[in-house]
Each structure stands twice: as C-alpha cells, then as structure tokens.
C-alpha positions as CSV (number, residue, x, y, z in Angstrom):
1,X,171.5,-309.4,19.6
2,X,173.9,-312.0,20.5
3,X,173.1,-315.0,23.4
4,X,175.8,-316.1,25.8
5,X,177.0,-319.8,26.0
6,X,178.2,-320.8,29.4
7,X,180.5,-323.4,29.0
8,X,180.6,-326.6,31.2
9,X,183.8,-327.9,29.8
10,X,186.9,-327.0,29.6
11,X,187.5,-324.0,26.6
12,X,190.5,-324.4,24.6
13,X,191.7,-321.1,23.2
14,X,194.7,-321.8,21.0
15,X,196.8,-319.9,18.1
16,X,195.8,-316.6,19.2
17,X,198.5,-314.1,17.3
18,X,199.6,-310.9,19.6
19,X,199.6,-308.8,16.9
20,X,198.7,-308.3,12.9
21,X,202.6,-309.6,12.5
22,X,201.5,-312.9,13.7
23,X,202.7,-314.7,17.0
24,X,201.5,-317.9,19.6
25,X,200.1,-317.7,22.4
26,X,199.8,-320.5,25.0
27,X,196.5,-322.6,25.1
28,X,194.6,-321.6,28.0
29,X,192.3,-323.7,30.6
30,X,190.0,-321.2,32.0
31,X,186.5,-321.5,31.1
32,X,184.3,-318.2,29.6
33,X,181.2,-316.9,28.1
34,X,181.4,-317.1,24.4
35,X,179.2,-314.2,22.4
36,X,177.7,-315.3,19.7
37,X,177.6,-312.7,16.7
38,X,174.5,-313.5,14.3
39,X,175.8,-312.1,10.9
40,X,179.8,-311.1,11.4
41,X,182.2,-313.6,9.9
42,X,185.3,-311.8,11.2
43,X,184.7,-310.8,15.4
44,X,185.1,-313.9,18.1
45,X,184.4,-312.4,21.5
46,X,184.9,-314.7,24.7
47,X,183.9,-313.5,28.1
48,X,186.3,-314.8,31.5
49,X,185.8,-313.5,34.9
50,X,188.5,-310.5,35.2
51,X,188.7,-310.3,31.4
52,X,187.5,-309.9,27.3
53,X,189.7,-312.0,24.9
54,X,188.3,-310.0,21.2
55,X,189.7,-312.1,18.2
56,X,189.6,-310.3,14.7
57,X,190.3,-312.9,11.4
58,X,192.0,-311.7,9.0
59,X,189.5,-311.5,6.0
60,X,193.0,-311.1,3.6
61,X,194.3,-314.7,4.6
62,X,191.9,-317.8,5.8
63,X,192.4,-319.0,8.9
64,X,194.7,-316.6,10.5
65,X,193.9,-313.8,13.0
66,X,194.5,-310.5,12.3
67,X,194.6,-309.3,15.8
68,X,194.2,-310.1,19.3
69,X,192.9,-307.9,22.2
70,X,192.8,-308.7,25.9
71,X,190.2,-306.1,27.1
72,X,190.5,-305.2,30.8
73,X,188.8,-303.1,33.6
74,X,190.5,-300.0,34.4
75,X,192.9,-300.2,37.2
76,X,193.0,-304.1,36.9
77,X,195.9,-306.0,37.3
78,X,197.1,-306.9,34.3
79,X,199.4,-310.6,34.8
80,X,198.1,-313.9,34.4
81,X,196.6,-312.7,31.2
82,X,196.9,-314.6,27.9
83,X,198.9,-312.7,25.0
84,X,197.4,-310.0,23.1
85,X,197.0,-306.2,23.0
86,X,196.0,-305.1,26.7
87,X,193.0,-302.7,26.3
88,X,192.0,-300.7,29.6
89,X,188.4,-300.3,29.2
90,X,186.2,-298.4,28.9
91,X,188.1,-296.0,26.6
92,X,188.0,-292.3,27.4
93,X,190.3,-290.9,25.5
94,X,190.2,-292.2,22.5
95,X,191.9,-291.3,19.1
96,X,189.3,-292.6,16.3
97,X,191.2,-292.0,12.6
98,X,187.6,-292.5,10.8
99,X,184.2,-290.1,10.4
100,X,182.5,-293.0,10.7
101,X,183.7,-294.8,13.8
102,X,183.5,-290.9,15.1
103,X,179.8,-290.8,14.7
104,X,178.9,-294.5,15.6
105,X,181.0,-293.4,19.2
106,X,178.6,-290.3,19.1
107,X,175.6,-292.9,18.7
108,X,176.5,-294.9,21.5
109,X,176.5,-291.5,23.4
110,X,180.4,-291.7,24.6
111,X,181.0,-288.6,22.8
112,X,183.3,-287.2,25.6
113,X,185.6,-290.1,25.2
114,X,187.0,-288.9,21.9
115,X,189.9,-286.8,22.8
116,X,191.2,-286.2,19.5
117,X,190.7,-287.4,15.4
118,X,192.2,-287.4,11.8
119,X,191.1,-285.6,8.6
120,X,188.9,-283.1,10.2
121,X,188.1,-281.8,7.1
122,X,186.6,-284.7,5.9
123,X,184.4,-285.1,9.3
124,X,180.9,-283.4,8.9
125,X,179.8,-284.4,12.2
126,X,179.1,-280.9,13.9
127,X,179.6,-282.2,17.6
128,X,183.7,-282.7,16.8
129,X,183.9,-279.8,14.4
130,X,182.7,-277.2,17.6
131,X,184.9,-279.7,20.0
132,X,187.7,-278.8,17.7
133,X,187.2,-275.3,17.2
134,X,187.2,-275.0,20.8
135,X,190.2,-276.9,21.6
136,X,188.7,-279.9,23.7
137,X,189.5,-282.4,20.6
138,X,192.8,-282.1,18.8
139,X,192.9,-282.3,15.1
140,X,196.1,-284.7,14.4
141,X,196.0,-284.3,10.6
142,X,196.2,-286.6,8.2
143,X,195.2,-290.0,8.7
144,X,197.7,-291.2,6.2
145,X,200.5,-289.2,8.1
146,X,199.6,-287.8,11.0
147,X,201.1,-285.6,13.8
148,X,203.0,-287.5,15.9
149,X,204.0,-285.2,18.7
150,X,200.0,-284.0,18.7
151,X,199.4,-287.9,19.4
152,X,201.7,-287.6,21.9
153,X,200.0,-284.3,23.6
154,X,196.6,-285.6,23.2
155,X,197.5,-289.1,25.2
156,X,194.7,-291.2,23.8
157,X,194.4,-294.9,25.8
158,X,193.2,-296.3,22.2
159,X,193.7,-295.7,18.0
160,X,190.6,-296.5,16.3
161,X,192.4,-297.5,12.7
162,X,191.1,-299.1,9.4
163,X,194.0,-301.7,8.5
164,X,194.5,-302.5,4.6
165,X,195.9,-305.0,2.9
166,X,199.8,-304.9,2.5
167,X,199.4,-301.5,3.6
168,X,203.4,-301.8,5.4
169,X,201.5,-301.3,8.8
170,X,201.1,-298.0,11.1
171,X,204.9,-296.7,10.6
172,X,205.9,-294.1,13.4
173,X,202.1,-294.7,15.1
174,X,202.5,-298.2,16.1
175,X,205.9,-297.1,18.2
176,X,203.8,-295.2,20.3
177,X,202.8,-298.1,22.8
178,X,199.0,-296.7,22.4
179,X,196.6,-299.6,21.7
180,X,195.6,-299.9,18.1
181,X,192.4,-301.1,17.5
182,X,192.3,-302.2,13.8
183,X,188.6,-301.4,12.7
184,X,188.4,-304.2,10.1
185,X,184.4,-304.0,9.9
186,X,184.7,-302.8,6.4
187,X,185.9,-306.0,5.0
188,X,182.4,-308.3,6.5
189,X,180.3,-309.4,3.4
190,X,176.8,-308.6,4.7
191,X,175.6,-305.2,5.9
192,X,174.6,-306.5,9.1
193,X,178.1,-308.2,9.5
194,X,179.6,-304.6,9.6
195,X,177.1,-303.1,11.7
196,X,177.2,-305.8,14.5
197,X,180.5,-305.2,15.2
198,X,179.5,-301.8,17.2
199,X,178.7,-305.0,19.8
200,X,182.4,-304.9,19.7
201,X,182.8,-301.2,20.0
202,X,181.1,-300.9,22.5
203,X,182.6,-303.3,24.7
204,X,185.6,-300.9,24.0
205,X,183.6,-297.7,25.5
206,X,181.8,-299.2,28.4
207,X,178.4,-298.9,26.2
208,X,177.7,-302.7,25.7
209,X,173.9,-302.5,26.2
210,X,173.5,-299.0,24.1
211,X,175.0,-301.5,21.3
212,X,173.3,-303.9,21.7
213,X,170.0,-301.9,21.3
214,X,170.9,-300.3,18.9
215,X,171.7,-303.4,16.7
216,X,168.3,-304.7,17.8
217,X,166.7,-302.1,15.9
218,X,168.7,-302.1,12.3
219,X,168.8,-305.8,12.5
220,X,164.6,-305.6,12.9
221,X,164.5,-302.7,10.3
222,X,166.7,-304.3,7.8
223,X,165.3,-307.5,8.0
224,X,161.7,-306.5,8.0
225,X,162.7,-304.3,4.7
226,X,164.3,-307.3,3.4
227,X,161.4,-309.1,4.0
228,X,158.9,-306.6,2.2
229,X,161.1,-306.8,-1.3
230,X,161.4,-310.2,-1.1
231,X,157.7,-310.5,-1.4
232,X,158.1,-308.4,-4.5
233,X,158.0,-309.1,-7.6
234,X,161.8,-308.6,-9.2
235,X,162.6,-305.3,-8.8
236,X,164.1,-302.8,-11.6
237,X,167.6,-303.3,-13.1
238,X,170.8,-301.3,-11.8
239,X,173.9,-299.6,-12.6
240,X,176.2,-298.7,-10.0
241,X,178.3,-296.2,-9.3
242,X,180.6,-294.1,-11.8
243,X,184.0,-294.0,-14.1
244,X,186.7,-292.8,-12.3
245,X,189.5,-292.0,-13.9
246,X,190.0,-294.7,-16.9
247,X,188.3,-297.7,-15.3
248,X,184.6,-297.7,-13.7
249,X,184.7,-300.0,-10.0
250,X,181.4,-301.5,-9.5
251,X,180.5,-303.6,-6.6
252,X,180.9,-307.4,-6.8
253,X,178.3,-309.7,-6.8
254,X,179.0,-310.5,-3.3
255,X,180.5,-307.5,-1.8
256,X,178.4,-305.8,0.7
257,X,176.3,-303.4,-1.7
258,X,176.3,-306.5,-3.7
259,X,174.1,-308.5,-1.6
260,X,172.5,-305.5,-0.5
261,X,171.1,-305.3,-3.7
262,X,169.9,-308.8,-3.4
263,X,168.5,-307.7,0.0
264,X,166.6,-305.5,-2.0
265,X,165.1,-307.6,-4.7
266,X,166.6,-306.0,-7.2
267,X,168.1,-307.0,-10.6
268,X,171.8,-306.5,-11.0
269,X,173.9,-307.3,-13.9
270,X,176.8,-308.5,-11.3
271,X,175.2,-310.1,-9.4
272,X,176.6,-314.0,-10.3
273,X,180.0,-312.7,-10.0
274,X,181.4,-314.3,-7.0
275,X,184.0,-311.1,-5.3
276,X,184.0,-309.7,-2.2
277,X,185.5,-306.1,-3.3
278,X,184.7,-304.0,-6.4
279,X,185.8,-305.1,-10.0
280,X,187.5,-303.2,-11.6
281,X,186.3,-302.9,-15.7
282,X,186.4,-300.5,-18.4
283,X,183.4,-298.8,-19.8
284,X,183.0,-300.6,-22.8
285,X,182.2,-303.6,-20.6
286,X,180.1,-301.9,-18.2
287,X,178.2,-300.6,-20.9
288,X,177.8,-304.1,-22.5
289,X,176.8,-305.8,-19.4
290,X,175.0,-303.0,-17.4
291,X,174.3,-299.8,-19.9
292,X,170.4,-301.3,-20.6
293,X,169.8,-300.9,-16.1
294,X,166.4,-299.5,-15.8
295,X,168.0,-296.8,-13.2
296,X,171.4,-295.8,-12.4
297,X,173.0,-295.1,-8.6
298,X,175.7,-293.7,-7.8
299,X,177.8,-291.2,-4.9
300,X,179.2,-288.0,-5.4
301,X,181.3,-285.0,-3.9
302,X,179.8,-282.0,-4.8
303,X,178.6,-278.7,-3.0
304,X,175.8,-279.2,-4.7
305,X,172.7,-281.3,-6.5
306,X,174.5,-282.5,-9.8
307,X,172.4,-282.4,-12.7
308,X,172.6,-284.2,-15.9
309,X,174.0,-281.8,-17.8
310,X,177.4,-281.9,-15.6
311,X,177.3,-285.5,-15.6
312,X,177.2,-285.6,-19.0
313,X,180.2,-283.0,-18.9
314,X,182.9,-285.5,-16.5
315,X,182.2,-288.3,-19.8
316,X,180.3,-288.1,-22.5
317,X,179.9,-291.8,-23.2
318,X,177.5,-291.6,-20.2
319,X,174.6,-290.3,-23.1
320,X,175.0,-294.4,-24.1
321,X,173.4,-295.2,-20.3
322,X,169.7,-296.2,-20.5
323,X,168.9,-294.9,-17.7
324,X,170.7,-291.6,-18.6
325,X,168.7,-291.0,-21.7
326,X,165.6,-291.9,-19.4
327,X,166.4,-290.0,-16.5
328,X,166.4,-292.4,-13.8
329,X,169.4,-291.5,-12.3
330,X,169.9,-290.9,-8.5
331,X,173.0,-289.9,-6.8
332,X,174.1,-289.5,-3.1
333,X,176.2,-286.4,-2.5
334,X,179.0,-287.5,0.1
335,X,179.6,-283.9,0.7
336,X,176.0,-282.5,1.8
337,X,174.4,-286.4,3.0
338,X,176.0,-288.3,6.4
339,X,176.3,-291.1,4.0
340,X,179.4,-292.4,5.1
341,X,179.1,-291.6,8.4
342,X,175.3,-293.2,8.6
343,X,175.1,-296.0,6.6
344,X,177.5,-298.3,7.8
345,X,176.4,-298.8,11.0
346,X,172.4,-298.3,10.2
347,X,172.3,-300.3,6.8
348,X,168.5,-299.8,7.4
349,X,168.1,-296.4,6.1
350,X,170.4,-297.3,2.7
351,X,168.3,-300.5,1.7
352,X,165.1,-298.5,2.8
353,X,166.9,-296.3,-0.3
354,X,167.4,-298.9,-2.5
355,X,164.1,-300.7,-2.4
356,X,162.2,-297.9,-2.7
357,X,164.4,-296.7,-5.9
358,X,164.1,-300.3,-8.0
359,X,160.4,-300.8,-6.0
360,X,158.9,-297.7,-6.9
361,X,155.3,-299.2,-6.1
362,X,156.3,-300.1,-2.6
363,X,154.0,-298.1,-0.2
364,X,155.1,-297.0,3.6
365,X,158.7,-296.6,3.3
366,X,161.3,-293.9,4.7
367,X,161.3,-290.9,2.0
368,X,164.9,-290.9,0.3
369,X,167.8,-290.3,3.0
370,X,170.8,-290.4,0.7
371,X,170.3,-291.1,-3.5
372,X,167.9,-288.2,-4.8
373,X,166.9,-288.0,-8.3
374,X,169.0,-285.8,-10.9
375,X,167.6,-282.8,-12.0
376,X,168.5,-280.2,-14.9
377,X,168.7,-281.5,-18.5
C-alpha cells in the first residue's frame, strides 16, 4: 500500500535522464503527488495533474537513473511535458518479453492487453499458449533476438523488457520508436521490493487499484509469515541450489532469497556475506562452508519428480552433502511448478515454502507449492 503526499511547496524534480544512455532534463516547477513505495529501493513515482513522471534507479551505478517515463492518458496532448519516454496509458497492446511479467498482467486481469510475447516455449501460462494457437497473440521468438518485422505486424504501444548489466542495449528493438519499459524489478533486495513494483505496472495497464490490492495481501501474508518464524526458535541449516557446470551459484547473503531466508528464520551458511547477486564458488568450498545444512533446496527443469538416484548421477560428489546422505532434500521443478511465473510477484507462497521446510514443527501453513521432497534412493 503506498500513501500520497500532497505537496504545499514547490517540487523540484531535477537530473531526470531520457533514457538508460543518460541525458538532463530541465528542473521543473509544478507541484505533484508523490507515491510512496514501502519496501522498493529502485521505483520513484510522482503524480501531476495531466501526467505520471515514473523514475527507475539504476541498481548497477548509485545515484543515476536508469530510465525515465512520462506516463500519459490516451489521446492527451503530449507538449509541455518534462523529458522522458512518453507512455500512452493504459497499455492495450502490449509486448511483455517475460513469463513472468505475462502472468502478473494476467493477475491484474488485463489479459487482453497483451498482443503479443517472446519465448513461448518457455511460457507455461495456458491463457497465452491457446491465445497463440489461435492467432490473437503473436509469438515474436526469441527474446534474445526476436522477430522484428512480427514486432512490426503486432504494433504493440509498449515492450515489457528485463535490462542487464552492460548487456549493449536492445539492438534493432530500440529503433522501433515503441516504448520500452525496462522491468528492472529483479534487481530490488527484498522480496517485497520486487513485488511492489506491480504498483508500477499497473499504472502502466490502467489497473492501479487491482495492484494495489493485490500487494495488500502478499505484503500481510508475507509479513504475518515472517512474523510466525521469527517467533521460532532458529530454524534448520540450508544449502541452496546446485553445481552447474564447474562452479555452484548460491544466493548471497543479501540477495533476495538471501534475506528471504532470514525472513524465514533460518540458518544459512551465507548469510554474513554482504552481495546482492549470487557468488559464484566451487564445490570444494561449498562443501566446506555449507555440505553439514540440515536440508538442501534447490530448482530444477525436468518432466519429471527427480529422485536421488539421478541427482546423484549429474555429480557424484553430491553423496558428500549431509543432507543428501539424510534425505532432506527438496527441489522445485521449473518445468511442471509456476515457480517463476508465481513467486516473484507473491513472495508469500515461496517463504510459506521455506519456513515450513527449515520449521517443520510449524503448524497451519500452506502445504508445499513449489520444493517437494526427493524420492527414489
């Protein structure tokens, strides 16, 4: 929930950058509503008669902005506004490159407003895969390199893109004088910081009080799950996640699964390590640190329930894990599970996971939505 600040002076808004490439903006005079954001470090949202000025920091460099959107009504003029990307809002044709910005559009219930998306294949949301199949939402490939001339056809009024860092920008999609909204939410450091920004999303689709409702609810679910483990004693010991390839990425101490597993009262071997991201260590050290973790979690991409036998099979130095040998090991199948396309935006049901994983005593919580236990020897 945010609370708007009516101000009775006059609001400077200075150093406002037109674009992820960087660029002033005169100061402006005209006084707005400011929306205050409760856990997101990254959105500043101010509120002017005819207009929406949407500032996104840049969570790669401190103190800049990453972008700058000027949202306005439909059929509005459009002088006498201060620099940024125009947005005509609401959006109702929009391109969304992401499953999960798909399905938090589908939440807000502005599901006809998605004219097209990117990497179908890896969208298991069944309202776009019929839309596609039946032609009313265009598949435009690759997300990485996608169909230009299909972008063209499908005449979205916005891109719904997740920027990287020193990713080179957009290429051939930022020529295309089509708004590109860069869905930074990924980079926030709390779970709640991502999820707030569908505040911000739905300013985009014309669905502001559907957002906001919705965030009144995993705000109160989170929190009151928080709550509950904090009251607990320490909870049981974790590893996270798996090798891949010759290094094994586990979640900083301060990343968002990070403090999530603080939010959960659990005990995590990485947790006094100060990064934002994932380390990146090899398994001799993860083994040293983390290999005594009462239970293991970790995701997976599988048409199927792994067992222990075939994750014994991708490394065999996995037999060293305690929890392995104990069998207290619970994974989250990405393939059959709407984890990715769930949990960002409703944080609630993953801790709800967590605490009842490391808090097995905890009565009254949500059976398991995502991690189940491994079966199988």
């Amino acid at each position: 929930m945010y609370r708007l600040i009516k101000f009775t002076s006059i609001a400077i808004v200075a150093l406002l950058t037109v674009s992820c490439n960087g660029g002033k903006v005169p100061a402006t005079s005209e006084s707005g509503d400011t929306l205050r954001f409760k856990y997101s470090e990254l959105l500043s949202v101010v509120r002017y008669d005819d207009y929406t000025v949407a500032n996104i920091s840049d969570p790669w460099n401190k103190g800049e902005i990453l972008h700058t959107y000027v949202l306005v009504p439909k059929g509005a003029a459009t002088d006498h506004l201060p620099q940024g990307t125009i947005v005509s809002v609401p959006l109702t044709r929009s391109l969304p490159f992401t499953s999960v910005h798909s399905s938090l559009i589908i939440n807000l219930g502005k599901q006809q407003s998605i004219a097209g998306v990117a990497d179908l294949k890896y969208i298991k949301l069944p309202f776009i895969q019929q839309q596609c199949a039946n032609g009313t939402i265009a598949d435009v490939g690759s997300a990485l390199s996608p169909n230009i001339e299909k972008i063209i056809d499908t005449a979205p009024d916005a891109l719904l893109i997740s920027p990287f860092e020193n990713s080179g920008g957009y290429g051939k999609v930022s020529e295309l004088g089509i708004p590109i909204i860069e869905c930074a939410d990924y980079m926030e450091t709390s779970a709640l910081g991502r999820a707030e920004w569908m505040k911000f999303y739905g300013l985009l689709f014309g669905a502001s009080r559907e957002a906001d409702s919705l965030f009144a609810i995993v705000d109160s679910c989170y929190t009151a799950l928080k709550d509950m483990a904090s009251r607990m004693p320490k909870g049981r010991s974790v590893i996270m996640d798996k090798k891949t390839g010759s290094v094994w990425y586990v979640p900083g101490g301060h990343s968002t699964i990070g403090m999530m597993l603080s939010d959960a009262n659990a005990s995590y071997p990485f947790a006094s390590d100060m990064h934002s991201g994932s380390l990146s260590l090899p398994f001799e050290t993860v083994l040293e640190r983390a290999g005594n973790s009462d239970v293991w979690l970790f995701r997976y991409d599988s048409k199927h329930a792994i067992t222990y036998k075939e994750l014994l099979s991708e490394y065999h130095g996995y037999s060293q894990i305690q929890a392995f040998r104990n069998h207290q090991c619970y994974g989250c199948n990405v393939e059959t599970s709407l984890f990715y396309e769930e949990s960002p935006f409703r944080p609630d049901y993953h801790l709800n996971d967590i605490i009842s994983i490391v808090h097995p005593d905890i009565n009254g919580l949500d059976s398991l939505r995502y991690y189940k236990p491994l079966t199988g020897n």
